[in-house]
Every structure is written in structure tokens, then in C-alpha cells.
C-alpha positions in Angstrom: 0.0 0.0 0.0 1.6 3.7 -0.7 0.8 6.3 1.4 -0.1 9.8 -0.3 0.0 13.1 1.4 -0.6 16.7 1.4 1.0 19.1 4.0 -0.9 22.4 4.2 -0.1 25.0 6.9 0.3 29.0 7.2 2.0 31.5 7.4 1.6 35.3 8.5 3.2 37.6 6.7 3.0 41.3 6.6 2.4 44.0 4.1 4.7 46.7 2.9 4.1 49.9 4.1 0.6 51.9 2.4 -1.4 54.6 3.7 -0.3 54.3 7.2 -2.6 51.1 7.6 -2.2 48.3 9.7 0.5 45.4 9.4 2.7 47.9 7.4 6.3 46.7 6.9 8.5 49.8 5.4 9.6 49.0 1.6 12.7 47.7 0.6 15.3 45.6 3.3 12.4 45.6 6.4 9.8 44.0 3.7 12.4 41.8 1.8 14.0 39.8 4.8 10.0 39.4 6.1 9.4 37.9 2.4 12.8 35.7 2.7 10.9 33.2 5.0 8.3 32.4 3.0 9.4 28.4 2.1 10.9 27.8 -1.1 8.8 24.7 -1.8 5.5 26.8 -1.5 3.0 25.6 -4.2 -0.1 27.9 -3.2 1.1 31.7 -1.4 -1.6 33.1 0.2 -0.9 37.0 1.0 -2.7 39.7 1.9 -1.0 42.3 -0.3 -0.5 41.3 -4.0 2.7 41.6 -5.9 3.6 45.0 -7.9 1.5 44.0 -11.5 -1.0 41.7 -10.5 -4.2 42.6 -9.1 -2.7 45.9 -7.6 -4.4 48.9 -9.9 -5.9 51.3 -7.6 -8.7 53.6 -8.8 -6.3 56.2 -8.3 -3.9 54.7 -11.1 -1.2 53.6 -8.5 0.1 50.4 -8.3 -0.3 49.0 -4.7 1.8 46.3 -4.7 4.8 44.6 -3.4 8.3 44.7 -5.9 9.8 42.8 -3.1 7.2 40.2 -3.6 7.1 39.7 -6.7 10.5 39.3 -7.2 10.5 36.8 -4.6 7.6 34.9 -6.2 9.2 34.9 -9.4 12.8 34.2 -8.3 12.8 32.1 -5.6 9.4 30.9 -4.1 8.3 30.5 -8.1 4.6 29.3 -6.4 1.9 27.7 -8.6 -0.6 29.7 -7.4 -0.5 32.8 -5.8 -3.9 34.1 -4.0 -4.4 37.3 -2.1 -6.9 40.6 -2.1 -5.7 44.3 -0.4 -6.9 45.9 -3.6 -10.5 45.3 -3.6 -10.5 46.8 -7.2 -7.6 44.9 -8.7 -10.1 41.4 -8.4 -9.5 38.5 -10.9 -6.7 36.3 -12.3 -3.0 37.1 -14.0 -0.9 35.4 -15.2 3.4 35.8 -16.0 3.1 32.1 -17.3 4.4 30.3 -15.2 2.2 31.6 -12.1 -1.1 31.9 -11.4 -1.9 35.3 -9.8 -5.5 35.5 -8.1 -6.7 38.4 -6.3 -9.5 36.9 -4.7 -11.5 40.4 -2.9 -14.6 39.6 -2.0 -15.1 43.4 -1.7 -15.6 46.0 -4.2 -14.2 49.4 -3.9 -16.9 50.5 -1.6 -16.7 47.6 0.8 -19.7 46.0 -0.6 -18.9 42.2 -0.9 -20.0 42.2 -4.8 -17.1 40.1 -6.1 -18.1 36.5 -6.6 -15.5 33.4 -5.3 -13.0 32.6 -7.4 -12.6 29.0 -7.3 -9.9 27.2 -8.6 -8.6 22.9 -8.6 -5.0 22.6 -7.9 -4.5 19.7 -10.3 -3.2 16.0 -8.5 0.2 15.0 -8.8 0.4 11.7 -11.3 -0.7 8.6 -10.1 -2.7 10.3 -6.9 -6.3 9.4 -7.5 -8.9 11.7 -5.2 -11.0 9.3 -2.5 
């Protein structure tokens, strides 16, 4: 008989620093060494803040999120599937092709929560059958 497993735990892991909200982490060396623990063998990140490019337009036409991030994302972390909200207005998918970007906000600009689920499958690995 062979034994298949998932491990699934979390993580907290601040924001850089926006509007003098809560769970700010100043930009640049502060943000980057709170990034540098995220495990490299992360197949799903969930963050609050997105990464600068995806799912980060605010109304105001500034980008909102993270280059620290997304550079750790792409470089090192290189996740499937990266899910997070902050920026109710930047909802839906992206995509660099090779990761899945998902800003999942429930939330519309105005709070309301207007924005359907986005629901995804995270495909099986071969030869893992689901029970």
C-alpha cells in the first residue's frame, strides 16, 4: 500500500508599508527579509498584499503592490498559485506564465462584498487518485 500526502499549513506575513494602515512593513530591506521566509517549496502563497503588476491597480492609477514580492515569487518561491486581495478593485486572475496570480477580494471598492468566489482545482500529482 503507498501512502499519499498533502501538508498544508500557514504563514503570516506582513504588508509593505501603504497609507499608514495596519500590518505595514516599510519598503525595501524591512519587507524583503520578512518575504525571505516564505518556504521555497511553496505551491499555493496566500498573501494579503499582491505583488507589484497583478491585481494591484488602484482607482487612483497607483500600483499597490509589493516589488519585493514579486520578485521573490518569481525568483525564488516560483509558487503555482498565488492568491491574495488588499486591492478590492484589482479582483480577478494574472498570469506571467508560469504563475497563477489571483486576487481573490470579496469586496468591491466600496466595501460592498460584490465580487463572486473565485474557485480554482490545484490539479493532482500523477498517479494520486482523489477518494
Amino acid at each position: 500500500m503507498e501512502s499519499n500526502s498533502m501538508e498544508l499549513h500557514g504563514k503570516y506575513y506582513r504588508q509593505p508599508e501603504f497609507c499608514k494602515w495596519a500590518f505595514n512593513v516599510p519598503r525595501g530591506e524591512a519587507c524583503l527579509s520578512k518575504w525571505a521566509d516564505i518556504p521555497s517549496d511553496t505551491d499555493v502563497l496566500i498573501s494579503h498584499t499582491p505583488p507589484i503588476g497583478h491585481g494591484d491597480l488602484c482607482c487612483t492609477g497607483l500600483r499597490a503592490g509589493c516589488v519585493e514580492l514579486l520578485n521573490t515569487v518569481q525568483t525564488r518561491v516560483k509558487p503555482k498559485y498565488h492568491v491574495f486581495g488588499h486591492i478590492h478593485e484589482g479582483y480577478g486572475i494574472t498570469s506571467d506564465g508560469r504563475i497563477i496570480f489571483i486576487n481573490a477580494s470579496t469586496c468591491d471598492i466600496n466595501y460592498l462584498p460584490t465580487n463572486p468566489p473565485i474557485v480554482f482545482d490545484i490539479p493532482l500529482p500523477p498517479g494520486v487518485a482523489k477518494d
